[in-house]
HTML snippet that shows the backbone in 3Dmol.js (N, CA, C, O; Angstrom):
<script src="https://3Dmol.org/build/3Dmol-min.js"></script>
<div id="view" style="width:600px;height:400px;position:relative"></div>
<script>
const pdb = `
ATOM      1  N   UNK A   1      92.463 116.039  89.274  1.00  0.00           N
ATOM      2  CA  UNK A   1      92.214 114.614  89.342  1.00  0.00           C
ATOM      3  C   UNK A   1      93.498 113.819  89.117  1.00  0.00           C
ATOM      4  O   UNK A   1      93.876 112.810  89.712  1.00  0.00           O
ATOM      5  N   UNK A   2      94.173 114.596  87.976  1.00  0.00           N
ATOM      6  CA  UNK A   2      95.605 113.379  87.726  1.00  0.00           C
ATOM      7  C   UNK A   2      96.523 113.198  89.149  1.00  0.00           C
ATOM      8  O   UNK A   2      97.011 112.222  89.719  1.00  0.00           O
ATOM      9  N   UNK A   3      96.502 114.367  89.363  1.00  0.00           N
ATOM     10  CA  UNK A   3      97.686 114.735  90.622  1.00  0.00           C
ATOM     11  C   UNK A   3      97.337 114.513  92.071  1.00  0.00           C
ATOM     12  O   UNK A   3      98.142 114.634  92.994  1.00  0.00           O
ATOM     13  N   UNK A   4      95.743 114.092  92.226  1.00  0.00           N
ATOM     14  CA  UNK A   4      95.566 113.314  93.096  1.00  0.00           C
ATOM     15  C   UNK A   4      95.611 112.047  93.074  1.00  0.00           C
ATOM     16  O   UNK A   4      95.340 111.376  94.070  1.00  0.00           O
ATOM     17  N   UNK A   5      96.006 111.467  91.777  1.00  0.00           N
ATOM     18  CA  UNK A   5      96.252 109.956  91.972  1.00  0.00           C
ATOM     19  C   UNK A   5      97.959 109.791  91.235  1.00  0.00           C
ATOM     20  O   UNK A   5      98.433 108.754  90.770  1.00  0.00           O
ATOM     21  N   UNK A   6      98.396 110.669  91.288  1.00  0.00           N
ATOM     22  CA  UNK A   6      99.753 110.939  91.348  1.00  0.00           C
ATOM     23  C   UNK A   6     100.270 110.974  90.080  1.00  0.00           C
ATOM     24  O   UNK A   6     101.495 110.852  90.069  1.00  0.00           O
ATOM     25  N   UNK A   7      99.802 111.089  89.110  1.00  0.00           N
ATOM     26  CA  UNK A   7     100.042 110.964  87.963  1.00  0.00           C
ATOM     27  C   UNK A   7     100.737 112.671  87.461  1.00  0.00           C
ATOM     28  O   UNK A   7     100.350 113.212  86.426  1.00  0.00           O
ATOM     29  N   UNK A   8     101.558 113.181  88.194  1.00  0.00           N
ATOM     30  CA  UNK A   8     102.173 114.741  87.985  1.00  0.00           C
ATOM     31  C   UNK A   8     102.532 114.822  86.556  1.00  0.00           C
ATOM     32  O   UNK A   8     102.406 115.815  85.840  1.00  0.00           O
ATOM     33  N   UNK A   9     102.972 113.717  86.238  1.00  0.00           N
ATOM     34  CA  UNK A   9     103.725 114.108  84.928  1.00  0.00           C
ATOM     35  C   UNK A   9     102.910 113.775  83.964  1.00  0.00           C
ATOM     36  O   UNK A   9     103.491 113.679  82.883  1.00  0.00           O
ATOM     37  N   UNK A  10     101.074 113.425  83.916  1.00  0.00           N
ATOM     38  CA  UNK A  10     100.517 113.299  83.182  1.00  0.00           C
ATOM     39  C   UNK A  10      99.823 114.904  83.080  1.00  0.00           C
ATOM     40  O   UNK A  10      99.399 115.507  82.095  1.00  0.00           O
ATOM     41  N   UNK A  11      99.881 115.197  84.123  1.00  0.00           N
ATOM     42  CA  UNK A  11      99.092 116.335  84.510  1.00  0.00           C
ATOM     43  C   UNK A  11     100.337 117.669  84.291  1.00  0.00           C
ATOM     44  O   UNK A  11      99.889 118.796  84.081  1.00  0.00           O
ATOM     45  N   UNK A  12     101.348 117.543  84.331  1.00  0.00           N
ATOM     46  CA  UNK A  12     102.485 118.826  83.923  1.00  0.00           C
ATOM     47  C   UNK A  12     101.923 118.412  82.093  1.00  0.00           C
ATOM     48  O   UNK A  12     100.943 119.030  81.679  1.00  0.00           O
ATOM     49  N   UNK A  13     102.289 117.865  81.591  1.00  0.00           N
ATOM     50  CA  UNK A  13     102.403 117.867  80.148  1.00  0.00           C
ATOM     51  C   UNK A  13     100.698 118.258  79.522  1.00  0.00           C
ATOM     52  O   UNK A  13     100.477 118.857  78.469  1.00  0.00           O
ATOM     53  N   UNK A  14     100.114 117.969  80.058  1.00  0.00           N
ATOM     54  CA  UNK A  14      98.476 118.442  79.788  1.00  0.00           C
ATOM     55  C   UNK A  14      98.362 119.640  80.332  1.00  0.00           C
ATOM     56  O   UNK A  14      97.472 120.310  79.807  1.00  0.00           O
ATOM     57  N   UNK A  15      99.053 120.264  81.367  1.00  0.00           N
ATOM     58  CA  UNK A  15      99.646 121.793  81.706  1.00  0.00           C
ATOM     59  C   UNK A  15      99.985 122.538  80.501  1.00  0.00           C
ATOM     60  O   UNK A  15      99.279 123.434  80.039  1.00  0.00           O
ATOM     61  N   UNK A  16     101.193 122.102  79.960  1.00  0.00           N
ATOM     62  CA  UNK A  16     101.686 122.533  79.193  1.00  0.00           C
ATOM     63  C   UNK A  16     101.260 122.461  77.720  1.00  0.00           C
ATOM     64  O   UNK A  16     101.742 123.203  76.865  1.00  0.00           O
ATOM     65  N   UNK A  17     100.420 121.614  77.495  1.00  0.00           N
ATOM     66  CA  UNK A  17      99.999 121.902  76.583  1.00  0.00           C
ATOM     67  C   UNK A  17      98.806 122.512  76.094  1.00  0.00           C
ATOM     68  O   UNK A  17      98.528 122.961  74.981  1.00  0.00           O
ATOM     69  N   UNK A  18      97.980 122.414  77.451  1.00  0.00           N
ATOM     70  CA  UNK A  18      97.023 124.157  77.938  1.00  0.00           C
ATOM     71  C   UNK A  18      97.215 125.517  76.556  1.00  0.00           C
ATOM     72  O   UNK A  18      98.221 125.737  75.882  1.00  0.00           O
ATOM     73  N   UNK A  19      96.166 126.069  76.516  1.00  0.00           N
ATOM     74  CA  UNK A  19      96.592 127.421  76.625  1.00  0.00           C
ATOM     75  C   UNK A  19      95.554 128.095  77.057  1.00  0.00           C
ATOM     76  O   UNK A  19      95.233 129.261  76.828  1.00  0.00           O
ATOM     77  N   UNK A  20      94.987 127.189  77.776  1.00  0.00           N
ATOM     78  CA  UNK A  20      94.166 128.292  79.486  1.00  0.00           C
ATOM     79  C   UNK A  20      95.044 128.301  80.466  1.00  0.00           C
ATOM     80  O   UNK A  20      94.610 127.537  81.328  1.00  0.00           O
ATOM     81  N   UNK A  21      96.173 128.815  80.837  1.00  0.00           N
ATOM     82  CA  UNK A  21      96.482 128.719  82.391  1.00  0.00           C
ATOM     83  C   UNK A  21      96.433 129.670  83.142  1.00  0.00           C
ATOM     84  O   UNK A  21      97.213 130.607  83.318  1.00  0.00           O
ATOM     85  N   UNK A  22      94.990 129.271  83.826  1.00  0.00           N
ATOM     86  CA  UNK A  22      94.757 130.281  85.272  1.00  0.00           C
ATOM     87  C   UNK A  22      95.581 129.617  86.745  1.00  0.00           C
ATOM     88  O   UNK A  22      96.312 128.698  87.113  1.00  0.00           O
ATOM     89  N   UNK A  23      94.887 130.777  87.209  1.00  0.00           N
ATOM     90  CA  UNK A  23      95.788 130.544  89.155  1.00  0.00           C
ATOM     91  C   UNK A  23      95.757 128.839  89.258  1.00  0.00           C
ATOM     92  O   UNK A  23      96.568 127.950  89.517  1.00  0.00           O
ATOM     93  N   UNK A  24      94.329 128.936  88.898  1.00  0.00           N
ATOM     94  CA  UNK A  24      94.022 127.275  89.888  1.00  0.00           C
ATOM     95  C   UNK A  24      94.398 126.214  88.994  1.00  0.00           C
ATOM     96  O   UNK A  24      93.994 125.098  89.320  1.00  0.00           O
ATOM     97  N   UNK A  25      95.199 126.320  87.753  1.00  0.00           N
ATOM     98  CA  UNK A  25      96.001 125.061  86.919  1.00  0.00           C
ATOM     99  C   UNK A  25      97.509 125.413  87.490  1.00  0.00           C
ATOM    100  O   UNK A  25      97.990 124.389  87.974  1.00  0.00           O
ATOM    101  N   UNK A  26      98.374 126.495  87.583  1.00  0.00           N
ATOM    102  CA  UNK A  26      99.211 126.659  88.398  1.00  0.00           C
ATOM    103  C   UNK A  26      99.270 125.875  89.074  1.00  0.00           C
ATOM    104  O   UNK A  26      99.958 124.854  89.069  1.00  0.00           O
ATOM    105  N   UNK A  27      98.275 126.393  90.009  1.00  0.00           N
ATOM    106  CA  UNK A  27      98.717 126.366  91.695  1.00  0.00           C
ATOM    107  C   UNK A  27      98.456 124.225  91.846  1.00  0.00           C
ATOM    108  O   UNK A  27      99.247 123.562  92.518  1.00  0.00           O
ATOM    109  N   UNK A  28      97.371 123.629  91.162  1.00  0.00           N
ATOM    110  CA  UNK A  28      97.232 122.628  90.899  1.00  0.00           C
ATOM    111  C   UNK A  28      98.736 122.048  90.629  1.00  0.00           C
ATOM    112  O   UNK A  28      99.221 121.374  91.537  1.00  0.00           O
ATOM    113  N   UNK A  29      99.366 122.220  89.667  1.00  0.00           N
ATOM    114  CA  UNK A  29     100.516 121.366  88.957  1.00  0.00           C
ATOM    115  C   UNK A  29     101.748 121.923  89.894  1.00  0.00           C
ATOM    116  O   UNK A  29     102.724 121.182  89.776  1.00  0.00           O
ATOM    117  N   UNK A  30     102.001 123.150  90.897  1.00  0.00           N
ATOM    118  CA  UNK A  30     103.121 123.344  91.505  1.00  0.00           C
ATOM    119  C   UNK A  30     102.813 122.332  92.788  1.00  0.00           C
ATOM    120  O   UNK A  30     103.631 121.540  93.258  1.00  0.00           O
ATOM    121  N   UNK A  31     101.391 122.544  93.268  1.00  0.00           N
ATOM    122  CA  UNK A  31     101.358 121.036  94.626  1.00  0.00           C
ATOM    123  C   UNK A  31     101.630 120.396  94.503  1.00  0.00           C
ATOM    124  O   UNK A  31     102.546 119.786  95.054  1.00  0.00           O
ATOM    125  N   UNK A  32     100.734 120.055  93.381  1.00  0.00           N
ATOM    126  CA  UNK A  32     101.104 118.687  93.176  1.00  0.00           C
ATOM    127  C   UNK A  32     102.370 117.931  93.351  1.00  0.00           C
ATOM    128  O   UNK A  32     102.620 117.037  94.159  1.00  0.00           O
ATOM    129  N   UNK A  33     103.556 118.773  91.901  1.00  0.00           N
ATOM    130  CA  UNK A  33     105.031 118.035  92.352  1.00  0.00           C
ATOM    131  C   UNK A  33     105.284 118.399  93.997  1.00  0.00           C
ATOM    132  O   UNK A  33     105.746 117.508  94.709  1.00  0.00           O
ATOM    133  N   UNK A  34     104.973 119.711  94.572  1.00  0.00           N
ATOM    134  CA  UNK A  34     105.582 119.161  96.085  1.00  0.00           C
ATOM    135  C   UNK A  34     104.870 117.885  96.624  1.00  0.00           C
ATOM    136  O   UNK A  34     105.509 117.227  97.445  1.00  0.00           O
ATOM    137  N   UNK A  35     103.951 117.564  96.362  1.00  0.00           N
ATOM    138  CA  UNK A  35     103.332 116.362  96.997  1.00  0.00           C
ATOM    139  C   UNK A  35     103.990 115.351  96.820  1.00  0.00           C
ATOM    140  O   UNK A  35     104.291 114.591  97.741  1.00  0.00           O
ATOM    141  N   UNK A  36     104.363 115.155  95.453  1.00  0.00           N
ATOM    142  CA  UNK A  36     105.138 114.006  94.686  1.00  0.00           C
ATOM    143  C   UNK A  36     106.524 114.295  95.298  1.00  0.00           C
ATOM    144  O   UNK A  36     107.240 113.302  95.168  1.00  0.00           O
ATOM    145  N   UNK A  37     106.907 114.922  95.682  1.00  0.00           N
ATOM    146  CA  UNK A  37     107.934 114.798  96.179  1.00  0.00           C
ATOM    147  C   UNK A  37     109.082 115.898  95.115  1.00  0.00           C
ATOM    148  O   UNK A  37     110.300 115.785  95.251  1.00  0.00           O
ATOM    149  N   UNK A  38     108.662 116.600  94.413  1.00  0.00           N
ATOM    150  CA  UNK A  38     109.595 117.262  93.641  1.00  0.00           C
ATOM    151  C   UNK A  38     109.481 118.659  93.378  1.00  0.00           C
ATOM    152  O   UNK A  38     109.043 119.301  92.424  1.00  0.00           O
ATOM    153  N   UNK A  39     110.203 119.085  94.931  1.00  0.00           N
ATOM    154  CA  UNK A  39     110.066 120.074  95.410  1.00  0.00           C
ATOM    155  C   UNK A  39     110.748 121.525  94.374  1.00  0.00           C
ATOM    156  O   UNK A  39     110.479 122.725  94.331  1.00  0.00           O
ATOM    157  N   UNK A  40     111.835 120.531  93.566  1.00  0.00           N
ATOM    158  CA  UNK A  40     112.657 121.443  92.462  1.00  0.00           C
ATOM    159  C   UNK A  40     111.616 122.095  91.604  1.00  0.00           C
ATOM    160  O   UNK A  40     111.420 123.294  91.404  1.00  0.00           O
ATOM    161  N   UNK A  41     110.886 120.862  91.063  1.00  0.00           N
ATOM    162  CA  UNK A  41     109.858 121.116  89.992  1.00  0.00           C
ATOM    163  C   UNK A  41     108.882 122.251  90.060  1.00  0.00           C
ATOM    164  O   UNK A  41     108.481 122.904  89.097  1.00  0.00           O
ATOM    165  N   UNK A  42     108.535 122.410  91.373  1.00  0.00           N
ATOM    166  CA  UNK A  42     107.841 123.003  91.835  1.00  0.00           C
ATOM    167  C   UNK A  42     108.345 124.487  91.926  1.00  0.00           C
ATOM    168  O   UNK A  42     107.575 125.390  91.600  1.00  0.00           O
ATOM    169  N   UNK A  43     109.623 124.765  92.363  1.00  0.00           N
ATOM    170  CA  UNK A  43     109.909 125.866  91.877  1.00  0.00           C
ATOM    171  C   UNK A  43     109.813 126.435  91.088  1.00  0.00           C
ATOM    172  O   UNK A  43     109.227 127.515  91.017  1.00  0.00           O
ATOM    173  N   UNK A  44     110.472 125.754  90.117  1.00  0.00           N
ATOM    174  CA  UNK A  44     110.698 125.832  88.626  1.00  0.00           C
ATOM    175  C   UNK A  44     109.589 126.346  87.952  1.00  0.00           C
ATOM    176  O   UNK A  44     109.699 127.189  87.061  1.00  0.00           O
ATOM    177  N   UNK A  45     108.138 125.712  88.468  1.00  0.00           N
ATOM    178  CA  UNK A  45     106.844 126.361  87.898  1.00  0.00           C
ATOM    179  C   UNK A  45     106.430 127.473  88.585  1.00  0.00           C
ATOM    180  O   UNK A  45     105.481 128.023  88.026  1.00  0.00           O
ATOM    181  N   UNK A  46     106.859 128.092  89.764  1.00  0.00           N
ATOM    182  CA  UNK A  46     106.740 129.114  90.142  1.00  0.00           C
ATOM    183  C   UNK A  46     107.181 129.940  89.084  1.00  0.00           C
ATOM    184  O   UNK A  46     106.410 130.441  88.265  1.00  0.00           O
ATOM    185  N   UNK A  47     108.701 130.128  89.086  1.00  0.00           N
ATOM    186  CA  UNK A  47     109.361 130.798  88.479  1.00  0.00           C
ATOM    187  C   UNK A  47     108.489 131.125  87.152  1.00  0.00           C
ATOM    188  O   UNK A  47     108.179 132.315  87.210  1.00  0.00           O
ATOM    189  N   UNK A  48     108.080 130.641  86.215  1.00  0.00           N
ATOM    190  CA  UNK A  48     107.436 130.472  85.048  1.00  0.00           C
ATOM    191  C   UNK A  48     106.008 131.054  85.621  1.00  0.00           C
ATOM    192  O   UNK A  48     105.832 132.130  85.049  1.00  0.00           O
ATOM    193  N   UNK A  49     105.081 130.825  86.384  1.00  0.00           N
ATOM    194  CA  UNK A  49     104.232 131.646  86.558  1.00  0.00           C
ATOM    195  C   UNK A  49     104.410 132.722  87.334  1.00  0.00           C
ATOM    196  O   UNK A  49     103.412 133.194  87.878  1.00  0.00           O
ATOM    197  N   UNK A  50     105.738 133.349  87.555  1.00  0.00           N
ATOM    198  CA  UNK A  50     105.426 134.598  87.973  1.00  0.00           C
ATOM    199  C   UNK A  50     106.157 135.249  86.403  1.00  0.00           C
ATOM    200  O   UNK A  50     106.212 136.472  86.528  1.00  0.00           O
ATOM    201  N   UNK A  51     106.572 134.924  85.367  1.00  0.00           N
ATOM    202  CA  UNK A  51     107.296 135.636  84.836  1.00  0.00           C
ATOM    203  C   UNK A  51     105.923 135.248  83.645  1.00  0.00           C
ATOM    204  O   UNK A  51     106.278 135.677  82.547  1.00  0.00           O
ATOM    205  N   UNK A  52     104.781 134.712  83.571  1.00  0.00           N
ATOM    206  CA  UNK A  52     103.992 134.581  82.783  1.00  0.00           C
ATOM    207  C   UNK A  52     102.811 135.896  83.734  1.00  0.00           C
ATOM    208  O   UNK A  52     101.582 135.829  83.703  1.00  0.00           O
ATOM    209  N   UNK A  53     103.499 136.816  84.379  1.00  0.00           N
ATOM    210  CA  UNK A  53     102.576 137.461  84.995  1.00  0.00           C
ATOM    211  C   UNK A  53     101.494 136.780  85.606  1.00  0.00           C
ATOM    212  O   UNK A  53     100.411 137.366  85.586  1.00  0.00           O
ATOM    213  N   UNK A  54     101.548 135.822  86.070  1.00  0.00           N
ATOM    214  CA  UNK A  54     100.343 135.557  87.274  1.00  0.00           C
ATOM    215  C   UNK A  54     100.903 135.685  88.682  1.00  0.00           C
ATOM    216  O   UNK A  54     101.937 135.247  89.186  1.00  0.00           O
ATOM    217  N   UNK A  55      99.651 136.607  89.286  1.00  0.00           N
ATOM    218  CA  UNK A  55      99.947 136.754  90.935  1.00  0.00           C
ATOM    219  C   UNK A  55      99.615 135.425  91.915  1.00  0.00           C
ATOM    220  O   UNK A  55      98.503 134.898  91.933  1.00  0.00           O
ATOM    221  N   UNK A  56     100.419 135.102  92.488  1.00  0.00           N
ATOM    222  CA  UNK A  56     100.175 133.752  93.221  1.00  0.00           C
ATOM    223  C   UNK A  56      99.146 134.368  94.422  1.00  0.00           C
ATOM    224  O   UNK A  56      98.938 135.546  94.709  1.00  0.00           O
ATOM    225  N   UNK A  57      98.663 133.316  94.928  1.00  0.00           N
ATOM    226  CA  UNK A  57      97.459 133.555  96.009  1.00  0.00           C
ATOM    227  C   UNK A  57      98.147 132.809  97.023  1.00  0.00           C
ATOM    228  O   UNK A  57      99.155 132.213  96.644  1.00  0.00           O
ATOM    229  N   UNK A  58      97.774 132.700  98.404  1.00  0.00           N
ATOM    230  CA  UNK A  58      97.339 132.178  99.418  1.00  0.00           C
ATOM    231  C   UNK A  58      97.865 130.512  98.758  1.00  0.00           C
ATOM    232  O   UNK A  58      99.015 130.281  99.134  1.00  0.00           O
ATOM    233  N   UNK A  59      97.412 129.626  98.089  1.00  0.00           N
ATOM    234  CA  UNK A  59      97.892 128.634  98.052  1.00  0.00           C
ATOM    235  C   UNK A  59      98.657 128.565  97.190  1.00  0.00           C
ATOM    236  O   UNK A  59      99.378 127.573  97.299  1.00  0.00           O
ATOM    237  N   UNK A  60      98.880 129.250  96.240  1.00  0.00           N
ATOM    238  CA  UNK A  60     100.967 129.204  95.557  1.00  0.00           C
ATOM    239  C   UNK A  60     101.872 129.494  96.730  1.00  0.00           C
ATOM    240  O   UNK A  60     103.030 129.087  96.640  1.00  0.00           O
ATOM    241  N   UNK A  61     101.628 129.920  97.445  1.00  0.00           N
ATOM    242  CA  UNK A  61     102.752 130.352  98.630  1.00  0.00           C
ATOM    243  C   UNK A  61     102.678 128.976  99.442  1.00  0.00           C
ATOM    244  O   UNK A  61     103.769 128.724  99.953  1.00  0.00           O
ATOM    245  N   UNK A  62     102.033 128.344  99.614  1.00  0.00           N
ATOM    246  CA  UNK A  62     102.098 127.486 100.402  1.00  0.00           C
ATOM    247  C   UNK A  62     102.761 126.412  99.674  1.00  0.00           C
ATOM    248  O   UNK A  62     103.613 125.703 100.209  1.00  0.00           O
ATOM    249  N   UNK A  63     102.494 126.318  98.815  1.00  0.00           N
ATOM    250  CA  UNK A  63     103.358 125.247  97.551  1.00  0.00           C
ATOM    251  C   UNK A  63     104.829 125.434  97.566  1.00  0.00           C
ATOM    252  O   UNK A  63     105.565 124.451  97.656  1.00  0.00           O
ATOM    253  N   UNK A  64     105.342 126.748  97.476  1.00  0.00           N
ATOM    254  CA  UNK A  64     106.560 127.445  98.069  1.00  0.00           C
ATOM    255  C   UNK A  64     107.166 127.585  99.027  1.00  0.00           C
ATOM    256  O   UNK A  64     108.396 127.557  99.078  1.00  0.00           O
ATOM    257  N   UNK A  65     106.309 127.787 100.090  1.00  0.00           N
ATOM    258  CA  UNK A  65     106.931 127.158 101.494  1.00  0.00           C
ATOM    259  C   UNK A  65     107.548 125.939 101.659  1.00  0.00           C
ATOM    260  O   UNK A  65     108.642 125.719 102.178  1.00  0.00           O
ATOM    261  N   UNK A  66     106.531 124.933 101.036  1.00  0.00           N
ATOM    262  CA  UNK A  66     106.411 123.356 101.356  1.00  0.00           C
ATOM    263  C   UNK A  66     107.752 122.912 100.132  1.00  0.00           C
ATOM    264  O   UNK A  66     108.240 121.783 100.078  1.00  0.00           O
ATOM    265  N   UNK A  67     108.069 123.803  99.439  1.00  0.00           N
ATOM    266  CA  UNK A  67     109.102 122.938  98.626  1.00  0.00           C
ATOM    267  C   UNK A  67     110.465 123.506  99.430  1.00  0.00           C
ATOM    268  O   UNK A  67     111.488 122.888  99.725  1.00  0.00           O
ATOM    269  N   UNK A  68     110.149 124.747  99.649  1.00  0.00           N
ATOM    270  CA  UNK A  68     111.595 125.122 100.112  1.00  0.00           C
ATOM    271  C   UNK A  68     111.718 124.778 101.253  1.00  0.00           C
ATOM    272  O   UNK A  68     112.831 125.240 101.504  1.00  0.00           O
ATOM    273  N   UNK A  69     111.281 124.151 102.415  1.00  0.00           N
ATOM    274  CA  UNK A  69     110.783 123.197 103.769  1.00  0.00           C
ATOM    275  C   UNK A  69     111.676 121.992 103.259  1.00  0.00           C
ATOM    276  O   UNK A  69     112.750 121.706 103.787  1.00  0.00           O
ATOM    277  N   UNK A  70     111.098 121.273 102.119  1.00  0.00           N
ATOM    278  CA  UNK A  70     111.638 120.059 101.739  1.00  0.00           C
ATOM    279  C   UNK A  70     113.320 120.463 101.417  1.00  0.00           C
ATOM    280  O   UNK A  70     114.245 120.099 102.142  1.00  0.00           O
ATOM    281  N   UNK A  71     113.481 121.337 100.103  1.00  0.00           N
ATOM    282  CA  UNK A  71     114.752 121.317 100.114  1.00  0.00           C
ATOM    283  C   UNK A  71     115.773 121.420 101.262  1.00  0.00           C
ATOM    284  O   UNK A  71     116.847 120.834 101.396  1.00  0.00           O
ATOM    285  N   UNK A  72     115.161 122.311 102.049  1.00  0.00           N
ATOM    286  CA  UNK A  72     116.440 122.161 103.615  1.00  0.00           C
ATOM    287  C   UNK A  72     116.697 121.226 103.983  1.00  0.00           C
ATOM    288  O   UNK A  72     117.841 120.773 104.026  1.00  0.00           O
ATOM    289  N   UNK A  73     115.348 120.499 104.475  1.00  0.00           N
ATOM    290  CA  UNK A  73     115.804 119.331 105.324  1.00  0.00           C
ATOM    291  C   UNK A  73     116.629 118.710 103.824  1.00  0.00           C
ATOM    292  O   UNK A  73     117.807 118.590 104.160  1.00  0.00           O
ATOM    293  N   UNK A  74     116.530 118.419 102.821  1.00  0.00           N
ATOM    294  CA  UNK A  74     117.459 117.284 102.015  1.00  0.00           C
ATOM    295  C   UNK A  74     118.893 117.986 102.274  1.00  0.00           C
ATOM    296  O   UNK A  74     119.894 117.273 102.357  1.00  0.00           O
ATOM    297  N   UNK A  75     118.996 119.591 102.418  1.00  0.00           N
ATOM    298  CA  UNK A  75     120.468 120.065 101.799  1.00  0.00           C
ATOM    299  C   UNK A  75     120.919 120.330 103.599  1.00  0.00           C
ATOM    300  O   UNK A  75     122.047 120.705 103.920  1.00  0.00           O
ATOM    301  N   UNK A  76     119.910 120.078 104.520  1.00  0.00           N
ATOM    302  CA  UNK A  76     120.677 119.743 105.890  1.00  0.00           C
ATOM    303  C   UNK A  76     121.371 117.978 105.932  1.00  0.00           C
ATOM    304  O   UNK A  76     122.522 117.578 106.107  1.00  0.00           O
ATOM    305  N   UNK A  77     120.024 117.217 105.676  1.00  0.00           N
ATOM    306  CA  UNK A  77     120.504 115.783 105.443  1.00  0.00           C
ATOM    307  C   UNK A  77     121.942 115.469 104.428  1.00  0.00           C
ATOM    308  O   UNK A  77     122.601 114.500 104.806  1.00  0.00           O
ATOM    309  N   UNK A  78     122.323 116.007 103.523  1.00  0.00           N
ATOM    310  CA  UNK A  78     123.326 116.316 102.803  1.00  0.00           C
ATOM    311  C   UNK A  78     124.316 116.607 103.763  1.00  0.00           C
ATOM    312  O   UNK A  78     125.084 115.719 104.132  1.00  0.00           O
ATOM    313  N   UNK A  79     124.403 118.150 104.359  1.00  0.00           N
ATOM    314  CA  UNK A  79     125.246 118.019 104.894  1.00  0.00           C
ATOM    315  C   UNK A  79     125.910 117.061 106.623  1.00  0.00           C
ATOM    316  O   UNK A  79     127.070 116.821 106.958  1.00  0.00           O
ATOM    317  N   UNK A  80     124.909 116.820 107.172  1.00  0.00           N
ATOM    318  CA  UNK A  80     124.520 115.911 107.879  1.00  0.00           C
ATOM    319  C   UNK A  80     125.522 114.684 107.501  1.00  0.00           C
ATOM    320  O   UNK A  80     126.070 114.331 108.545  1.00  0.00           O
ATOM    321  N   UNK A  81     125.920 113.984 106.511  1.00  0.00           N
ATOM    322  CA  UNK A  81     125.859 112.976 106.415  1.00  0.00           C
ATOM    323  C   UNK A  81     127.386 113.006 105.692  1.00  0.00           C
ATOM    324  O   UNK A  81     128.031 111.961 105.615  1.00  0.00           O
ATOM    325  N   UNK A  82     127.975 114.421 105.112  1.00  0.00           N
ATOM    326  CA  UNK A  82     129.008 115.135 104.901  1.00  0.00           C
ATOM    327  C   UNK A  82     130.116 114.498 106.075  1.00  0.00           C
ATOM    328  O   UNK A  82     131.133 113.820 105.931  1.00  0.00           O
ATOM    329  N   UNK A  83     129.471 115.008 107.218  1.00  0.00           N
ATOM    330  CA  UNK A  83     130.168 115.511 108.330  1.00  0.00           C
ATOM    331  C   UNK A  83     130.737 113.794 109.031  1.00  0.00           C
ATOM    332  O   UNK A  83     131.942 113.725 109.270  1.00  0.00           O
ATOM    333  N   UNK A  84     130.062 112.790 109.262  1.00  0.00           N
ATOM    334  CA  UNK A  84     130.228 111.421 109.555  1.00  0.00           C
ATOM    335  C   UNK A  84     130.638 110.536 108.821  1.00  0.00           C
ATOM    336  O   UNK A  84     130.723 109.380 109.236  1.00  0.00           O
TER     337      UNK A  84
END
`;
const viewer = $3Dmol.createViewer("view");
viewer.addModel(pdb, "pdb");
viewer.setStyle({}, {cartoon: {color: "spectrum"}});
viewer.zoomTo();
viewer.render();
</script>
């Protein structure tokens, strides 16, 4: 609910202060920041749920795609803009 009305960072810190975290609070709080636009963040919680031993499904990967999608185009636009 938070992270559909964009509230990520109400919804990361109520993450974190969890101590249920299954697939679907994951996979919830890594969309989310790609949605929001913070495709880093989103890594970042990968990283942490794979090293908290959870197996990502079908939609953690897609959360992963979609951030590392975003980072190119910014670190093409980067260099893009290098060059002129």
């Amino acid at each position: 609910m938070l992270v559909s009305c964009k509230e990520v960072e109400v919804a990361q810190a109520l993450f974190e202060e969890s101590c249920i975290r299954d697939l679907v609070s994951w996979n919830t709080v890594i969309n989310g920041h790609v949605r929001s636009g913070k495709p880093n963040e989103a890594l970042k919680l990968f990283r942490q749920m794979r090293v908290a031993n959870v197996e990502p499904d079908e939609v953690t990967m897609i959360g992963v795609v979609s951030s590392c999608a975003v980072c190119q185009v910014w670190k093409s636009s980067a260099s893009r803009s290098d060059v002129q």
